[in-house]
N, C-alpha and C positions, 0 to 999 in steps of 0.2 A: 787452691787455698794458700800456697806457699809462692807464688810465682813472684814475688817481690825480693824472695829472698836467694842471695848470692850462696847456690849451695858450695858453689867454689873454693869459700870460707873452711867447708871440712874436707871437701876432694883432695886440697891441696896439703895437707897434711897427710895423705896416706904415703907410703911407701914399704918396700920389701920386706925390711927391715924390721922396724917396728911398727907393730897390729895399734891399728886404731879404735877405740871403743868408743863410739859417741853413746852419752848416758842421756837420755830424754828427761824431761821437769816439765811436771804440769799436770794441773788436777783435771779429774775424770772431764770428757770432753773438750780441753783445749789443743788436742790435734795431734798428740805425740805419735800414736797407730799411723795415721794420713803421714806424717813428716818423717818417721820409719819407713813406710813402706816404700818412701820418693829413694831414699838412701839402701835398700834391699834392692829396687830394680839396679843402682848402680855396683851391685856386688856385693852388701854388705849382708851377713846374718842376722836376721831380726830376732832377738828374745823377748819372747814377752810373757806374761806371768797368765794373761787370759787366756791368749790361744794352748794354753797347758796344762791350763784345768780342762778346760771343753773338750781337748785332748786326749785326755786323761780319766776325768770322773763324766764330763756331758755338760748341761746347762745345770747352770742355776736354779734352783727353785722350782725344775723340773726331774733333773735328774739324778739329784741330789739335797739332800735336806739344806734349808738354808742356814744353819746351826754349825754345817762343815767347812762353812767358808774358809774362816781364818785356818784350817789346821792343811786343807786344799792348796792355800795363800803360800802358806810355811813350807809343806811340800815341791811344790812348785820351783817357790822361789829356790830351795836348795838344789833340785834338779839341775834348774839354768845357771845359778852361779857354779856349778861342778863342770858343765858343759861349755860355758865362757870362759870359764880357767885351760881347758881344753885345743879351745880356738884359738887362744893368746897364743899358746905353745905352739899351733898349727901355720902360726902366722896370718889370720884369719881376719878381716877388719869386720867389728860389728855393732849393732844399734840396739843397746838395752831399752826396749820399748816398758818400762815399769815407771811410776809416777816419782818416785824420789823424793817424799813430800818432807823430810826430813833430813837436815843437816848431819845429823852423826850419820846416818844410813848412804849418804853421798862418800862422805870422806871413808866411810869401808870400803866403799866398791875403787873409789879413786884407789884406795891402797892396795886393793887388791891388783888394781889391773896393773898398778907399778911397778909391784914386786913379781909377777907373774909375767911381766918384759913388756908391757902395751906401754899405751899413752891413752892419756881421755881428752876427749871435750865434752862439757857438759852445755847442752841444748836446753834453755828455758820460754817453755810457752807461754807467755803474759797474754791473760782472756780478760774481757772485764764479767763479772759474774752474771750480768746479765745476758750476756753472749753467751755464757756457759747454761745457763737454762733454757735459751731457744734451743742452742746443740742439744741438748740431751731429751729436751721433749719429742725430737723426731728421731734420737739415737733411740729412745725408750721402747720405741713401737718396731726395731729393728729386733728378728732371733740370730746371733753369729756369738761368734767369742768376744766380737771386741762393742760388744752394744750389753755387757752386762747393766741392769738397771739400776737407777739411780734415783733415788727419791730425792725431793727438796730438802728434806729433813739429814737423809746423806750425804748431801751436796752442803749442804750449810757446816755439817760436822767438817766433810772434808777441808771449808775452806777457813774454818776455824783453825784446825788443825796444820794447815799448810805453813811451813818456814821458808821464806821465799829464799833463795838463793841473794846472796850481796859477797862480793868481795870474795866470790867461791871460784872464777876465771871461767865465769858461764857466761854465755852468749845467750841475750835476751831478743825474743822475738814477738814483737806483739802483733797476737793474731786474733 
């Protein structure tokens, strides 16, 4: 899926010294899990907010009311940001697999990871949304952590709601 792309781009950024946190962007199904996982085989700690429900409470809508979501979401999320704070200090380089659909929620994590002695590069997945509904119609029929379902009605909210990265020092990949 990525094979166009120069991962060399963030390789060459890592060193001893200071931890590297590559932040993923990009809404449900345009690759962030797939382009984490490429950068986990190369060493890096993947966090992600699915695999830590499923984790943690199970599936969705199987093993958990769907009404728990957001509070699941909120748990989560503070788990991995306590544990990324962690890895920073460890000297740890790693890949926040979570969607960043939001500008102010980018530049906390940027602040965080600067004060806490890292560096980021922010990774951006540009899908066109029709590409993003073939993915999720065979993501939909998958059970794992990272194939939560996704209605059209979801998916339209998500991409309503999305602030695309500009002038953020993100690296745009269209996939």
């Amino acid at each position: 899926m990525f094979s166009n792309f120069n991962f060399d781009l963030i390789y060459r950024e890592q060193n001893e010294l200071t931890p590297l946190v590559v932040m993923m962007c990009g809404v449900a199904g345009s690759g962030k899990t797939t382009f984490s996982q490429q950068l986990e085989k190369e060493g890096f700690v993947r966090l992600s907010i699915d695999e830590e429900i499923w984790a943690t409470n199970g599936r969705y809508g199987i093993d958990f009311p769907i009404e728990k979501m957001e509070e699941y979401k909120k748990d989560a999320e503070r788990k991995l940001r306590n544990r990324l704070i962690k890895l920073i200090h460890d000297k740890q380089h790693v890949v926040i697999d979570f969607s960043f659909w939001d500008r102010v929620r980018r530049n906390q994590y940027k602040k965080l990871i600067e004060d806490t002695g890292g560096k980021w590069k922010l990774i951006y997945l540009k899908v066109h949304p029709d590409d993003l509904r073939e993915r999720l119609k065979i993501r939909n029929k998958r059970f794992d952590a990272n194939a939560f379902p996704i209605s059209e009605e979801v998916l339209t909210s998500y991409l309503d709601g999305f602030e695309i990265p500009n002038g953020e020092g993100e690296i745009v990949i269209e996939n």
